[in-house]
N, C-alpha and C positions, 0 to 999 in steps of 0.2 A: 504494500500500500504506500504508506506517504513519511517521511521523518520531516518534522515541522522545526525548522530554527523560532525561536520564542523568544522576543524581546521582552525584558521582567519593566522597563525603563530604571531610573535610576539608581532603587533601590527601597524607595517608598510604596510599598506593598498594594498602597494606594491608584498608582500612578500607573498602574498593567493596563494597556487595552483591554477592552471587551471581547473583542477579537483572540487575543491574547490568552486572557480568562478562558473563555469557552473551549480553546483548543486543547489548555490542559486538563480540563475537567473531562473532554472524551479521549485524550491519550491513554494508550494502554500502560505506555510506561514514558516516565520524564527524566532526563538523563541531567544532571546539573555538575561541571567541573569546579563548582567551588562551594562554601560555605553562605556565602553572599547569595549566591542566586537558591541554593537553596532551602534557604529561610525565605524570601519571596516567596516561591512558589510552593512550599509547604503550606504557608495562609491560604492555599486554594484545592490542595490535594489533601489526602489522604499520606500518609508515611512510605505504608505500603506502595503508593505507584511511584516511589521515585527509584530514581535506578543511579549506584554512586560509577563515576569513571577516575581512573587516576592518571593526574597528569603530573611529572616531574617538574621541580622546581629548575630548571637546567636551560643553558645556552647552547648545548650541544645538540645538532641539525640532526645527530643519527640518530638520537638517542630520543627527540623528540617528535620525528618521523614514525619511530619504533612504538611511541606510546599513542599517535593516531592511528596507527593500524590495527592495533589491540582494540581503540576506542571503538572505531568503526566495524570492527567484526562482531564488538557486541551489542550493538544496534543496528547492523543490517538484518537480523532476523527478525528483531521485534516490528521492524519500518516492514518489511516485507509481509508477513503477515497477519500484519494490525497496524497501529498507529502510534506512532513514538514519536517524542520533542525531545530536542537539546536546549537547555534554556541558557539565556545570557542576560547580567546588567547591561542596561542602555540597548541598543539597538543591534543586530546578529549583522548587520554589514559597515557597523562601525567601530573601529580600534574593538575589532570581536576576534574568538576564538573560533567561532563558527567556521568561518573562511577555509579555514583545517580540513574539519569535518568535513564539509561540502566538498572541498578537493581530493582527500581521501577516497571516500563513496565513490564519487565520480570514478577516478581512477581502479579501486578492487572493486566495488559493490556497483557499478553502473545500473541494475536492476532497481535501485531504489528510486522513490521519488521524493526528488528535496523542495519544498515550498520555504517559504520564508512569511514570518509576521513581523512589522517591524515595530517596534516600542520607542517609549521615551526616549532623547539621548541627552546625556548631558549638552554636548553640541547646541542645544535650543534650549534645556531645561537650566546652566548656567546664568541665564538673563534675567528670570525670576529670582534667582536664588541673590542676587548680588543688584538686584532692584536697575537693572540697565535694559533702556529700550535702543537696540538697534533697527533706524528707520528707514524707511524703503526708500535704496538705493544708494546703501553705503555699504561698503568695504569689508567682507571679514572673513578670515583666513584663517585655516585650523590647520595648526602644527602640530608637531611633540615634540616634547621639551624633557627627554628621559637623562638622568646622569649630566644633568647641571647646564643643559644645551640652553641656549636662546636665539630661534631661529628671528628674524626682525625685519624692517621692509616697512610690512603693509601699516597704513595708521591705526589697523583693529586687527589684532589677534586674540584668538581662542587656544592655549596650551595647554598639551593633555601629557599626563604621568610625568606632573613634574617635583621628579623624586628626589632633588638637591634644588632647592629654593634659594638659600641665600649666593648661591653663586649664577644661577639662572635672572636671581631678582637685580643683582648688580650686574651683569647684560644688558639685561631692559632697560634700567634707569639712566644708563650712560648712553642707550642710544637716544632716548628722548621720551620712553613712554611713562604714564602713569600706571601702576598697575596693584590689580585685587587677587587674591589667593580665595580658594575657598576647595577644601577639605571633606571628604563622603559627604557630599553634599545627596541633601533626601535618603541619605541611607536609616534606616531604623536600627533602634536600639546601638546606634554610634554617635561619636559626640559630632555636631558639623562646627567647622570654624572659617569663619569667612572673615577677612585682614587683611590690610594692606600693609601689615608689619610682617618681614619675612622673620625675624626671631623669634616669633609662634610660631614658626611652622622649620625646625632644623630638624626635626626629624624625618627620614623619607617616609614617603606613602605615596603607592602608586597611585591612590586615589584621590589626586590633586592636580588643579585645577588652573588655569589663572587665565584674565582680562587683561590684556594689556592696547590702551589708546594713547594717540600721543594726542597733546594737546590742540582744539581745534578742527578735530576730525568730523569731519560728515557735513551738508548743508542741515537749513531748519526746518523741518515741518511747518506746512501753512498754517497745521492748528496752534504752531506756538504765538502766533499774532494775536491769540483772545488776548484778553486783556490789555494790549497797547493801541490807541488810539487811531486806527486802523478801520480799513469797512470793512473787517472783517467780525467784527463787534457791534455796528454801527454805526463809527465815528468817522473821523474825516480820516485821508489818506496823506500821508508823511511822503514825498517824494524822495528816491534812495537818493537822488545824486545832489537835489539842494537843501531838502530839510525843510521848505514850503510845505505849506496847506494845500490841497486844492480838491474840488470835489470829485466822484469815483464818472466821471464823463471824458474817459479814455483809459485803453487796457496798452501794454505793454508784452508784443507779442518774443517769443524766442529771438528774433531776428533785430530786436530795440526800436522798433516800426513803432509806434502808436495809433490807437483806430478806435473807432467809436465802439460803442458795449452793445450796438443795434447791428452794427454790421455784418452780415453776412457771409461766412467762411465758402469756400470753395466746393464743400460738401454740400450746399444748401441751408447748415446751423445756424444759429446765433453765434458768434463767437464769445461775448458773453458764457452763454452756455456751456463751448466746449473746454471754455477756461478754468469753469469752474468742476468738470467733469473729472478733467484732468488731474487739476489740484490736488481732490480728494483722494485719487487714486495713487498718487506720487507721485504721476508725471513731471520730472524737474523743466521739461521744453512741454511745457503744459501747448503749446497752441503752434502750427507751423504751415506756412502758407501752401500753398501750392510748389511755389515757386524754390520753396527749400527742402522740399521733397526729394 
């Protein structure tokens, strides 16, 4: 039949798809590589269905070749004849173990069939936890940062397993960024620390995190104008380039054109209209004539 990769998401037992859920609760058997994933998937199973696999703590390719091939031969009978999950924190096609599994099967067990659910990942689930909105159509870039790396560049980075902090965090700070740490974040029954002091965090853990932006990154959302004197509030419109008054009786298209709020776009629209269309969705060239097509 089918072996289901099963994203647990990030650790909060809470945080499982529904999709997700349901898949383990009709498994025959649920295979989990670590103690993390399952205590997640225990809150949904029974004892009895989970099924343990061992995998070395080791850098050696042979050695850990050796112990996917073990893994996969004893879950290519239960996938073939019923219905079997391999479950992971975060998501099965990212910084996953899965990938293994999957390639293994493929290569000895090709009979089986591998589906994929995917779950929370920290990737997305970071922005909550560390109260950052990144808004549409800005910049962000996921590295790893294992053994004290700080890969750097882009103005917004996302670094995963970063297991020497204070020599990672003086990297970043010398290139120019601002940066947060945050520690099992949504894991249960762990402590989370989220900091921008790396002397909380000298101890390693794979399970760590960090934001790093350098200062000035991203443009502004339209909705950041509530509040300033703006029609977008109702009040009168600040002109960027003198800092005059004047009322909202001409738009400013991509191209620094100015044109009445009645006028007619090349589609037929108001351009008014498609202005404000645009806006809401992030379009940063909210409006673009024909002619700059």
């Amino acid at each position: 039949m089918t072996l289901y990769g099963v994203g647990l998401g990030p650790g909060d037992a809470g945080l499982i798809t529904v999709s997700g859920r349901e898949t383990l609760e009709r498994a025959d058997v649920i295979y989990t590589p670590g103690r993390l994933s399952r205590a997640v998937a225990s809150e949904y199973v029974d004892d009895d269905q989970l099924g343990d696999l061992d995998f070395p703590m080791t850098r050696d390719e042979d050695e850990l070749r050796r112990a996917w091939k073990e893994a996969a031969s004893e879950i290519a009978p239960t996938a073939i004849d019923g219905t079997a999950a391999f479950v992971t924190l975060g998501d099965p096609n990212v910084y996953s173990t899965f990938g293994h599994l999957r390639r293994t099967l493929d290569r000895f067990h090709s009979d089986v069939d591998v589906e994929t659910i995917p779950g929370v990942s920290t990737v997305t689930a970071f922005a909550t936890a560390f109260g950052v909105e990144i808004t549409a159509g800005s910049e962000l870039v996921l590295r790893e940062a294992a053994r004290g790396a700080a890969p750097v560049g882009p103005d917004r980075l996302v670094l995963f397993k970063v297991t020497d902090v204070p020599t990672t965090h003086e990297q970043l700070i010398e290139a120019g960024y601002g940066v947060t740490y945050g520690r099992r974040l949504f894991m249960d029954d762990h402590e989370t620390v989220i900091t921008d002091d790396p002397t909380e965090l000298t101890e390693r853990d794979y399970y760590t995190v960090a934001y790093a932006e350098k200062p000035g990154a991203g443009g502004t959302p339209a909705t950041a104008a509530f509040g300033e004197e703006t029609t977008a509030d109702g009040g009168e419109r600040t002109c960027r380039q003198t800092g005059s008054r004047s009322s909202a009786d001409s738009i400013e298209s991509a191209g620094g054109e100015r044109t009445s709020p009645d006028a007619v776009g090349p589609d037929g629209g108001r351009i008014a209209d498609q202005l404000a269309t645009a806006e809401s969705a992030g379009d940063g060239e909210a409006y673009r004539s024909e002619g700059d097509r």
